[in-house]
Residue, then its C-alpha position, 0 to 999 in steps of 0.5 A: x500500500x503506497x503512499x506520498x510524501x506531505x506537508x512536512x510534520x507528519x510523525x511517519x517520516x524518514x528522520x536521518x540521525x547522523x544529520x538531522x535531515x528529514x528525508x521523507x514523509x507519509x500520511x496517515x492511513x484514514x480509517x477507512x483505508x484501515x478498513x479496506x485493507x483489514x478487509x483484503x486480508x480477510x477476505x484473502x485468507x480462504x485461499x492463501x490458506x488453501x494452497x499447500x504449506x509447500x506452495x507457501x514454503x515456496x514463496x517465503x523461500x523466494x522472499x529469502x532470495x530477494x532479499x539476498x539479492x537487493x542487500x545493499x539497497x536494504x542495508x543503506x536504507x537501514x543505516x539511513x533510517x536508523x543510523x546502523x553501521x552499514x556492515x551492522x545493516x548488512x548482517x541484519x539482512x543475512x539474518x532476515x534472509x536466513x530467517x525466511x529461507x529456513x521457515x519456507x524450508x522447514x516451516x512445512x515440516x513443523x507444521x505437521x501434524x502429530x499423531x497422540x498415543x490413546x488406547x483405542x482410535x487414532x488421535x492427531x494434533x492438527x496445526x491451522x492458521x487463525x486467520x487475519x493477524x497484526x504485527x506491531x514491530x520496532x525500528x531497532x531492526x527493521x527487516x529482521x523484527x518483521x520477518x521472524x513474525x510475518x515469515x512463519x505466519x505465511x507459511x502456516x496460512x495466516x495473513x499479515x498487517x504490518x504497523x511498523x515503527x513510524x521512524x523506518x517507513x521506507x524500509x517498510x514500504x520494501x519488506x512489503x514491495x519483497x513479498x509483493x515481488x515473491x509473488x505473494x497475494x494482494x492482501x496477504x501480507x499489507x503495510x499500514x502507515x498507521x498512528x500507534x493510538x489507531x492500533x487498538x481499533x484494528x485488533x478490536x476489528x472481529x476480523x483480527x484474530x491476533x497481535x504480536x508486539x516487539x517493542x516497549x513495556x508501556x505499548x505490550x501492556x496496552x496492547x495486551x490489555x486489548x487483545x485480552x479484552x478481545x479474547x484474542x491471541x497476543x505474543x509480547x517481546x518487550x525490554x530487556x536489561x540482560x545480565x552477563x554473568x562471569x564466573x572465572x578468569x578463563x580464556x578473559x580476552x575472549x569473553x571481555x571481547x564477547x561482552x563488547x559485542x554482546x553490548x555495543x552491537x547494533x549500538x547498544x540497541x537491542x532488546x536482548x543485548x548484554x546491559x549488566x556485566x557481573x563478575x566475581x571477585x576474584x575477576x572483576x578488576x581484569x574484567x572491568x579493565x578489559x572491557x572499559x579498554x575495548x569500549x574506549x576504543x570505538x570510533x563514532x562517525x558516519x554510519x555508511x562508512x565501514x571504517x566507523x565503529x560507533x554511529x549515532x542513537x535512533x534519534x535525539x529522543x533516544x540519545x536523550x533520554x540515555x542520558x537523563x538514565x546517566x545523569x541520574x546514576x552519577x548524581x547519586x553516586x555511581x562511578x563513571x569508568x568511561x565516558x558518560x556524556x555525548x561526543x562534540x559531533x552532530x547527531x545523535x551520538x552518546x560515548x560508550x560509558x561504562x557506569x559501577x556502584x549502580x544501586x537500587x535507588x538510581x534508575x539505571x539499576x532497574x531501567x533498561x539502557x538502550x544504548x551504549x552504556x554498560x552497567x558492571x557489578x562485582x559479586x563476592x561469593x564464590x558459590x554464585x548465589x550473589x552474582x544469580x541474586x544480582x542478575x534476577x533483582x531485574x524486573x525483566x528477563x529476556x535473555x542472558x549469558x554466563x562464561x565459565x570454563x566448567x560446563x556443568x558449573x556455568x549450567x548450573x547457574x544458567x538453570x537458576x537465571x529467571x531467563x527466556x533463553x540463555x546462551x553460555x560462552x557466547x553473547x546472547x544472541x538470535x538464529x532461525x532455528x531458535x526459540x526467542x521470547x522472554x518471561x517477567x516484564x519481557x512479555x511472553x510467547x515465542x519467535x522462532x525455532x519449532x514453537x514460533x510457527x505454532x504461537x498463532x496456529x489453531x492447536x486443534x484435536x482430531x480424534x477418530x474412534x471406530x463407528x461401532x466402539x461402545x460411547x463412553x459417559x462424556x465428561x469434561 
């Protein structure tokens, strides 16, 4: 669904954060626009879902394809929408490719049904598709967000509304234009340019059946409240302040080098990045150094340029807001290790800043960091129960690390972690063929892997029993 350029002031708009220039803007969806296009995705649906999961597969696979194909358009225009380092756009449309060739792939497989074991007849779990579905998807990553969602939804036979983040417009005009061009059907997969006070309206809409909502508490919690009231399915991936755990000194350049990624990747936004590093005792000065060093190294500059290692913020907004969680932790009494302020550039820069003696009372403590600031506590206990206390004080619990050398050692404190995924030895971090979701204020429900096709599949129980079998009393 196409749109034109207006007046200047529309909140839909191409805002390039190295610069300040507005590039680009695009009106609102009137309701009656909405409606056509809630319209064409339900009246869609019978025949998207009678094609073979196979022929759907196909098409998805095809999306996968182009969107190799068109790498570097897709990856400048993520830099210029978002500030992304331009080779940190580039893996993030690997990733998105990766995401939609392994669901039209196996997608089909995992969507078949699963014979049950009873005493007499023959009983199987059918997975179906529900129906009309809206997606709610942030800026951070603008194709991988969307595709981890709309990629297995197409294959199991849902169709798709797709209200992504007001500050990407044009990134979202060419994830629909991709699936338009892989030959997806007109109405299955629709872009709305709609304002995030309209989104309620459409998931009240009787011909919407789910939502699923990547982005922050205060919009899960809205939307949540609504699909409830709706009885209708909703998955949530919220915030996240991910602790990385480090149990001894083994192999320390690696793991100092794997919690630089884990916190400066994609600039330091990203819901399940590393945001509070907790070493014991006996490692946390070697730790602290290494990774103040590392941090201190990057160089801020003009994301398109590969030679830059740390481009700006999403927008002013977002760099501001980082530093009023900043000033307030240093007016209360934390350490600044490094940086703390914003660099003597244009844009929308913040210096990587490593903050210690964050406490309970600052609000850096319980807020999520989104942005290039690391938080870094000591635990004094060598039997980890002080470094698991500090990782689960969080209201959140998306993901999280540990780094040890003893497997069973870094296991045990990653089964006591209150975690939707935890990842050992490695940053945390995302693949196709992995569950992605969070517990607590992180939301709920699962992308990806095995268990993400099926969050919007109707589970349904076909049960055969012989026509001449004696009827059993029906309780239940």
């Amino acid at each position: 669904m196409d749109a034109k350029v207006t007046a200047q002031g529309s909140p839909i708009a191409t805002v390039n954060p190295y610069t300040g220039e507005r590039v680009r803007e695009f009106p609102a969806l009137s309701a009656e626009d909405v409606g056509r296009a809630v319209d064409a995705a339900h009246r869609g649906f019978p025949d998207w879902r009678a094609r073979s999961r196979a022929d759907r597969g196909a098409l998805v696979q095809r999306a996968g394809r182009l969107m190799r194909e068109r790498k570097e358009e897709l990856a400048r225009l993520l830099t210029l929408e978002v500030g992304k380092l331009i080779n940190s756009s580039r893996a993030e449309v690997d990733l998105a490719s990766d995401i939609l060739t392994y669901y039209g792939e196996h997608g089909p497989e995992l969507l078949e049904e699963r014979p049950l074991p009873v005493p007499d007849g023959t009983a199987v779990l059918v997975n179906e598709p529900l129906g009309v579905l809206l997606g709610v998807m942030p800026w951070n990553f603008p194709l991988y967000q969307v595709v981890r969602f709309a990629g297995p939804n197409l294959v199991l036979g849902n169709t798709i509304l797709l209200k992504h983040a007001s500050s990407c417009p044009q990134s979202a005009l060419a994830l629909e234009q991709l699936f338009t061009d892989a030959g997806v059907p007109s109405g299955v997969y629709t872009n709305l340019f709609v304002r995030g006070r309209d989104v309620g309206k459409i998931i009240d809409d009787s011909r919407v059946q789910g939502a699923s909502l990547t982005g922050s508490e205060r919009a899960g919690v809205s939307l949540g409240e609504i699909a409830g009231r709706n009885v209708k399915k909703s998955v949530l991936e919220l915030g996240g302040s991910d602790p990385f755990v480090v149990l001894d000194g083994h192999n320390l350049e690696r793991t100092v080098y794997a919690a630089f990624l884990g916190r400066m990747g994609n600039t330091g936004q990203c819901c399940v990045a590393a945001k509070r590093f907790i070493a014991l005792a006996d490692v946390y000065d070697a730790f602290l150094t290494g990774l103040r060093d590392r941090m201190s190294e990057v160089q801020p500059g003009d994301p398109v340029d590969p030679a830059t290692t740390l481009g700006p913020l999403s927008s002013e907004a977002a760099a501001e807001l980082l530093m009023e969680q900043v000033r307030d932790a240093v007016d209360k009494g934390a350490t600044v290790v490094l940086g703390g302020g914003r660099p003597d550039l244009p844009g929308a820069f913040v210096e990587p800043t490593v903050l210690t003696d964050v406490t309970p009372d600052m609000r850096a403590y319980r807020e999520e960091l989104f942005g290039p600031v690391a938080t870094v506590y000591r635990a004094a206990d060598e039997d980890e129960d002080e470094a698991v206390a500090l990782a689960n004080t969080s209201p959140y619990g998306l993901g999280g690390a540990v780094f040890a050398a003893d497997p069973e050692r870094a296991r045990g404190v990653a089964d006591r972690l209150e975690a939707g995924m935890v990842w050992i030895n490695h940053p945390t971090a995302s693949r196709p063929e992995l569950p992605f979701g969070g517990i607590k204020r992180s939301g709920y429900g699962r992308e990806l892997g095995d268990v993400g096709i099926v969050e919007f599949a109707n589970r349904k129980l076909v049960y055969y029993v012989d026509a001449d079998a004696p009827i059993e009393e029906v309780l239940g």
